[in-house]
N, C-alpha and C positions, 0 to 999 in steps of 0.2 A: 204322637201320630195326630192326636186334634189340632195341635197348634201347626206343625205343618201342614196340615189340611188347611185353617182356616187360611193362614198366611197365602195359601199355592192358590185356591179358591178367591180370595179378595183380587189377590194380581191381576187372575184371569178376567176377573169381571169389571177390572178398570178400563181396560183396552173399549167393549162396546160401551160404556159409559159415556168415556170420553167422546167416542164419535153420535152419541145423541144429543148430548150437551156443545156438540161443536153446530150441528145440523141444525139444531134449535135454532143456535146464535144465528144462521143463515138466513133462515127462515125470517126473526126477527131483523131482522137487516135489509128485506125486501133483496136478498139476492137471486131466489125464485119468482120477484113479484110479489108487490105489494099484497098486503094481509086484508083479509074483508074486515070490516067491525065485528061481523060474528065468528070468524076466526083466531082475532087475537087474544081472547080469552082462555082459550083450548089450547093455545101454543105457551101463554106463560104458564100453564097448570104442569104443562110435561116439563117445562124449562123448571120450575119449581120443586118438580118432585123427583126428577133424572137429577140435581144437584142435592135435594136429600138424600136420596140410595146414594150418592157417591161417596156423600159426608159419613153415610153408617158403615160404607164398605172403606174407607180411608181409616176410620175407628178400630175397625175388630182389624184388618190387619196392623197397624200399631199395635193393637194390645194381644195379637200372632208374634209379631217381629218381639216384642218386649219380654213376652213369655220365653221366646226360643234361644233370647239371648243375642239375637240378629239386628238392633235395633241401632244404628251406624249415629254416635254421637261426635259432633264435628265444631271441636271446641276452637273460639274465637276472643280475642279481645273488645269486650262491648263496654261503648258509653253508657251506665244505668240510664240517667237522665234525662237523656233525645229518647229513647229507645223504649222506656214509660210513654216518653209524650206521644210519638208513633203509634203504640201499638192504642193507646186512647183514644186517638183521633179515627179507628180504626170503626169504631162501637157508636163515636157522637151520632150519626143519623139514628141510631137504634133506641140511643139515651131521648131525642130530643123528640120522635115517634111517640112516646111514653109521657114526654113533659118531666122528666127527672132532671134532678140535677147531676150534674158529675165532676169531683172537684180533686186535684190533685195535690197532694202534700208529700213534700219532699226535704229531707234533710238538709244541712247545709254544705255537708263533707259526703257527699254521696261517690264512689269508687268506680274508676275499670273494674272490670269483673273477667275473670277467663271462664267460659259457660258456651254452650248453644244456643247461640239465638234462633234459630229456628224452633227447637222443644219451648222455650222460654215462652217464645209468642203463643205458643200452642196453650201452655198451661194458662196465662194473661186472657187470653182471650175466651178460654174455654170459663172460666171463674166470672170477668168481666159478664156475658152472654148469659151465665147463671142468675148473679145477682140482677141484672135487666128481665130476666124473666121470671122471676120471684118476687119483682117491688112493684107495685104498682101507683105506691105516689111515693114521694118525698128526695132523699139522695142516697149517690153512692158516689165512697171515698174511697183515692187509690194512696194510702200512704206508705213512702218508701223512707227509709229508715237504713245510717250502717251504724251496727249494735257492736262493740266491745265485745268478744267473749263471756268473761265474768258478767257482765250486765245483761249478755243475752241468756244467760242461763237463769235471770231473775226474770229477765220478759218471754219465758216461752219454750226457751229454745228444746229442742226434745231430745230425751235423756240419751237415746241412740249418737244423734249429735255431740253431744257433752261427752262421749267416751270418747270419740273417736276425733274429734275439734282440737286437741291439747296444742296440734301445730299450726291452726289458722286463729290468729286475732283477732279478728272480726268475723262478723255476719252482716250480710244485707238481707232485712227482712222489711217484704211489700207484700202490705194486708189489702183489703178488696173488701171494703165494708160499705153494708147496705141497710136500709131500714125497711125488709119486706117481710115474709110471713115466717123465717124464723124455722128454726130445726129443734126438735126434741133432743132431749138428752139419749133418749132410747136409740133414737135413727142417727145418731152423728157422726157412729161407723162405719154402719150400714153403707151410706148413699158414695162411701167408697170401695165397697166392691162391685164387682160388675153387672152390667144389667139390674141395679137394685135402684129405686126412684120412691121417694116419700111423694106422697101428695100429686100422683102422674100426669092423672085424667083421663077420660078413654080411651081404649086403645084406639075408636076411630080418627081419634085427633094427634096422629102417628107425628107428623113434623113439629106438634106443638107439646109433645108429649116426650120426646123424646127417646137416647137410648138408655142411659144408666151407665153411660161408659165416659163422659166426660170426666168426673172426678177421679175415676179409676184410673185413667190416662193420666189425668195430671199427677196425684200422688205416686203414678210409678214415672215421670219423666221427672218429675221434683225432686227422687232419691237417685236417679240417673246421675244427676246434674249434681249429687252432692251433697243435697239438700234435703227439706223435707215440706210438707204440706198437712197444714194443722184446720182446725173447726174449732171456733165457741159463736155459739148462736144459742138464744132464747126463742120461743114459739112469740109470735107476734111483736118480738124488738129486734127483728133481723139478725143478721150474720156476719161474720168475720171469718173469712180464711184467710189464712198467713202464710209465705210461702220463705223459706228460710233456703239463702246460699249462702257458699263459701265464699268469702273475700280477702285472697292473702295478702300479706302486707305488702308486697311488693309492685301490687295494682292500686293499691291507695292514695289519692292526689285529693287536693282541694283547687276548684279553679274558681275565679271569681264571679262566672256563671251560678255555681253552684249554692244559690241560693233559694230560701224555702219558698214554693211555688203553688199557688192554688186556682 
């Protein structure tokens, strides 16, 4: 009953969302006439904070639809490759705000993959957005990697996987490592369940604080897709999440693109 509650409830409140976040845009557009100077401040506050509620209410229903079982996974043939570089080009204004660096490394035999790109971006980008708001100087690395089987069971791969992998040869596994303030051993399973935040901030600092439901989304759209979503971080040598897919052999190519990339 909560979960279709929350799922029935989110839908509802997308609809007037939408049309503030659309009115906004008007507004800013000068299609009512131009904005005074002391008007345009007050219109990007609503524009900024009608596209936060939208972001928490897109959240909890996802993690409604993923609960109920209702979460529509629409799998595609994807280039790893382009499709990394995409979704990075996605964050640079964010990375270069900060003065971070952001560097990608990529295998040389990197695969088609049959997966969701849509979930895929969601997970990349929710992970990417974390380690940006966690570092505050130095870099973050996106490396992609396709692991062997047997090899990926020495690099990581999780014992769930290892039972159930016997008919996929490979893994593609793309970490997302940063050098910011680092996770305790205590809190590294925590900050994947929901609504749960190490180090938050005040609640009045609501958009910069976040909901607790980012990583929980991802590790359930990562086992969605097949796969899984891992943590090793130290308190002040930052963090690595790993995000581990299936890669069957029948999607497997090397092209002469497919060289290591930074």
């Amino acid at each position: 009953m909560k979960n279709d509650f929350l799922a029935n409830v989110s839908h509802e409140l997308r609809t007037p969302l939408n049309a503030i976040v659309g009115f906004v845009d008007l507004l800013r557009e000068g299609v009512y006439g131009d904005l005074s100077p002391r008007q345009v401040k007050p219109v990007e506050r609503i524009e900024a904070s009608a596209n936060h509620l939208r972001h928490l209410v897109d959240q909890i229903l996802d993690l409604a639809k993923m609960a109920a079982g209702r979460l529509d996974v629409h799998v595609e043939t994807l280039d790893v490759r382009p499709f990394i570089l995409d979704v990075a080009s996605e964050v640079e204004s964010l990375v270069n705000e900060k003065s971070l660096n952001l560097s990608l490394v990529m295998g040389s035999a990197l695969p088609r993959i049959r997966t969701d790109p849509t979930h895929l971006r969601q997970i990349l980008v929710n992970l990417l957005g974390n380690a940006i708001k966690y570092t505050d100087a130095g870099s973050i690395v996106v490396k992609t990697r396709l692991i062997p089987q047997e090899e990926a069971e020495k690099q990581g791969l999780p014992a769930t996987l290892v039972a159930k992998g016997s008919g996929i040869p490979s893994w593609v596994s793309i970490q997302v490592i940063d050098s910011g303030i680092g996770i305790s051993p205590l809190d590294q399973e925590r900050v994947f369940e929901e609504f749960e935040q190490v180090d938050s901030g005040p609640r009045a600092d609501s958009p910069n604080r976040g909901t607790g439901l980012g990583l929980a989304i991802s590790r359930r759209l990562g086992r969605l897709l097949g796969g899984d979503l891992l943590l090793s971080s130290q308190p002040g040598k930052g963090s690595t999440f790993t995000l581990w897919l299936p890669a069957p052999e029948t999607e497997l190519r090397t092209s002469a693109e497919n060289t290591p990339h930074s």
